[in-house]
N, C-alpha and C positions, 0 to 999 in steps of 0.2 A: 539348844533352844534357838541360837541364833540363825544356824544351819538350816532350820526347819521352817526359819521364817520365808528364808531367801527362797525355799525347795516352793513354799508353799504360794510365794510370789509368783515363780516364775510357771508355777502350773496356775496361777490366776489370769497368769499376763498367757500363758499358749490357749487354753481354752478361751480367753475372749479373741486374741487375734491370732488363732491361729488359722481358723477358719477362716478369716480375710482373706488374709497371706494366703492361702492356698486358692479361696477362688477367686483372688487378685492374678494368681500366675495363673489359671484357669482360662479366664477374660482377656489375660494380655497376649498370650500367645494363640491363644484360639483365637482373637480380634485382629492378630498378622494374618493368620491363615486367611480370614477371610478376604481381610483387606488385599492380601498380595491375588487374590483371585478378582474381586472386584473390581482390580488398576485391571488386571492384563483384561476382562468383561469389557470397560470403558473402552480400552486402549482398539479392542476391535471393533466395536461401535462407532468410533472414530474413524477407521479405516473404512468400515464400511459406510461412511458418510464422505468419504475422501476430502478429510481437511487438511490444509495444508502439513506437507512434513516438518517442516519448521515449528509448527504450532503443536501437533499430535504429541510428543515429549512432554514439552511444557504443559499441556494440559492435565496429562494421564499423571506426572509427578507432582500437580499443584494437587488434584483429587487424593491422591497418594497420602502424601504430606499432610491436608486439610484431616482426612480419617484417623493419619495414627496422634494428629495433634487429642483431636475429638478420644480416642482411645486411651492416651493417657489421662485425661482429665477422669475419667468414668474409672479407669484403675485406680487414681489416687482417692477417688470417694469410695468406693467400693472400701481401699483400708481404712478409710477415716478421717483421712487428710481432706481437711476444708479446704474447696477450690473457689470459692466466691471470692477471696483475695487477689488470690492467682489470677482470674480471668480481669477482674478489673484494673490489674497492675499492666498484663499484657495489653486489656486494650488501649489504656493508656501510652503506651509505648507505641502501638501501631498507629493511633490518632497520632502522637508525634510524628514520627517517620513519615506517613502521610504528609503531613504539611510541609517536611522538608523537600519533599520529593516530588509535590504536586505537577510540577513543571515536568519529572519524568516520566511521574505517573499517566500523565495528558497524553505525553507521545507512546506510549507503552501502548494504552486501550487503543490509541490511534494504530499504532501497527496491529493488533491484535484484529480490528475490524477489516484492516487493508487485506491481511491475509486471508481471512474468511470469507468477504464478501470481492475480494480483488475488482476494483473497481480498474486497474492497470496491473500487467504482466511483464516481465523482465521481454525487453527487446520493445517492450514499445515508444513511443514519442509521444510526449505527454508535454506539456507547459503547463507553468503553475506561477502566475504572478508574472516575471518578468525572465523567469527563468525555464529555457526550452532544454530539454536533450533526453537521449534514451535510457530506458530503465535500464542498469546495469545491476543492482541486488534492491530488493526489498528485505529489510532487516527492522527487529523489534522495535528500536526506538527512533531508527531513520532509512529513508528512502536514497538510494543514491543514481545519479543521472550524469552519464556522460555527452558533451556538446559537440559539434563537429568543429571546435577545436583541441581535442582531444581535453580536454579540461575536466575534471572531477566534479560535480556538486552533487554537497551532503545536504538536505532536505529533512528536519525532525516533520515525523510523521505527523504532529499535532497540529504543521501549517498546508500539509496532504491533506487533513479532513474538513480545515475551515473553513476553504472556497474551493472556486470551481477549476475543475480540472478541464484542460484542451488534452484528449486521448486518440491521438492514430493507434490504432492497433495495427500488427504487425501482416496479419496474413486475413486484413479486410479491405474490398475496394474502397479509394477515397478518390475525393476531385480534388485535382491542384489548381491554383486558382493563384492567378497576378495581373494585377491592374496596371494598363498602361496609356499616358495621354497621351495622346498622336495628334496631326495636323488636323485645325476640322472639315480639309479641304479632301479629307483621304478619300478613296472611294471604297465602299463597306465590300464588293464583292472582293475586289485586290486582297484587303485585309482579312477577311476568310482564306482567301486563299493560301496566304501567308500563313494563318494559322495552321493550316491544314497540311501544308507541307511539312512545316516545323517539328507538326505531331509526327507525320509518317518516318522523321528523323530518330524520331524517340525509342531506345530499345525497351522502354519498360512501360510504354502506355498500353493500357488494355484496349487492342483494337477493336472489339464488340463494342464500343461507345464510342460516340461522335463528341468530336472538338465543339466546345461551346465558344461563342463571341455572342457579348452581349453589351450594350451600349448603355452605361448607367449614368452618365452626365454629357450634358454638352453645355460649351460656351461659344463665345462670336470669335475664337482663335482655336479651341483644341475641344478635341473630344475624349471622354474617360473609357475606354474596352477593358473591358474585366475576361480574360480567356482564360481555356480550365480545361485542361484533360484528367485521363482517369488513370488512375496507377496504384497499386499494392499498396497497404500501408507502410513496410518494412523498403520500399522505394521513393517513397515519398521527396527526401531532401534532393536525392539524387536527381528525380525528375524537374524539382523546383528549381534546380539550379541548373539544366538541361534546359528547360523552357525559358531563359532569361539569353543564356547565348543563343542558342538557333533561333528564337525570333526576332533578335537583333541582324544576324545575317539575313533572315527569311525578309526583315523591314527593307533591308540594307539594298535587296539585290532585286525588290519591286519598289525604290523610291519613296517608300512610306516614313515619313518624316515626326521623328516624337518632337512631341514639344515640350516645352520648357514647363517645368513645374510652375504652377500658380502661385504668386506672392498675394500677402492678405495688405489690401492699403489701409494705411494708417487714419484715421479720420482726423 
């Protein structure tokens, strides 16, 4: 009798879930197939949008990850298993994690946009605050910049998106430009001329563009020349520091005399 109870059990317990069970394993492996076809679907959707390599992985595995999360939860209801618990305990946990993480969280989307919308490319010259040098990697949670003293800086991407960025690009024309006070007894042709040889000194100005001088202050002892050739982005420092020697000899060797920086008087 007792045997007959167990027998009769266990055929009450297969006919109600047996049928689960089976199109529980139905759902779950047919729910990979499709899933493992809809990653590699995205994954060339992605390609064919050419977003960044770095980002393409990450993306195709968080979609990944997100479906077979979604796929379990539909298998455990499918057998029976109440998920309403489940989901409110995970989100809970994710809202924590969240707040622990805000701060990484911040520079994470921050790299995330850098890459997509690259607002700067490895090899350019960028300043950001107080700090200059070239992109040497753009990475998830930081950007890093090398100085022309060969100096390292790490950058969290989340202070990349809050202001403005100064961006030479690497292979666009820019103008270099330095401001100098001279004598204000100089005479302006000399001082062109000065200019003009300086530049023809330069291996990296673009010579389809003319040497700019142009006079933006004067006082009753000096006057302020702001001069400016044109040069590659990815030439940029070299020229800036090219145009600071040769116009010191170009000044040197027509008498052009700088003058003394202006002190502010005290009242």
């Amino acid at each position: 009798m007792e045997e007959k109870t167990y027998l009769d059990h266990l055929t009450e317990f297969t006919w109600i879930y047996g049928p689960k069970f089976v199109a529980a394993l139905v759902l779950f492996f047919g729910g990979l197939w499709v899933i493992k076809r809809l990653a590699r679907g995205f994954d060339a959707f992605l390609r064919r949008r050419k977003v960044d390599e770095s980002l393409r992985p990450f993306f195709t595995s968080l979609a990944d990850t997100g479906m077979k999360v979604i796929l379990i939860f539909m298998v455990a209801n499918t057998v029976g298993i109440e998920t309403t618990s489940f989901i409110a305990v995970f989100s809970a946990v994710a809202f924590s994690v969240g707040l622990a993480l805000q701060g990484s969280l911040g520079n994470f989307a921050s790299g995330v946009l850098i890459l997509l919308f690259k607002p700067y490319r490895v090899g350019d010259l960028i300043t950001v605050g107080d700090k200059t040098g070239h992109v040497t990697e753009i990475q998830i949670f930081n950007t890093v910049l090398m100085n022309d003293h060969g100096k390292k800086i790490i950058i969290p991407n989340g202070k990349m998106t809050e202001g403005a960025i100064e961006n030479i690009e690497m292979d666009v024309p820019v103008q270099v430009e330095i401001a100098i006070l001279i004598d204000a007894e100089s005479d302006m042709k000399t001082v062109r001329a000065a200019a003009d040889a300086a530049a023809a000194r330069c291996p990296w100005r673009l010579t389809d563009r003319d040497t700019e001088v142009v006079i933006t202050g004067l006082s009753r002892d000096d006057m302020k020349a702001e001069i400016s050739w044109w040069t590659m982005g990815e030439n940029f420092t070299k020229t800036a520091d090219f145009m600071h020697e040769t116009l010191k000899e170009e000044f040197d060797a027509r008498n052009i005399k700088i003058a003394k920086e202006r002190r502010k008087e005290s009242v």
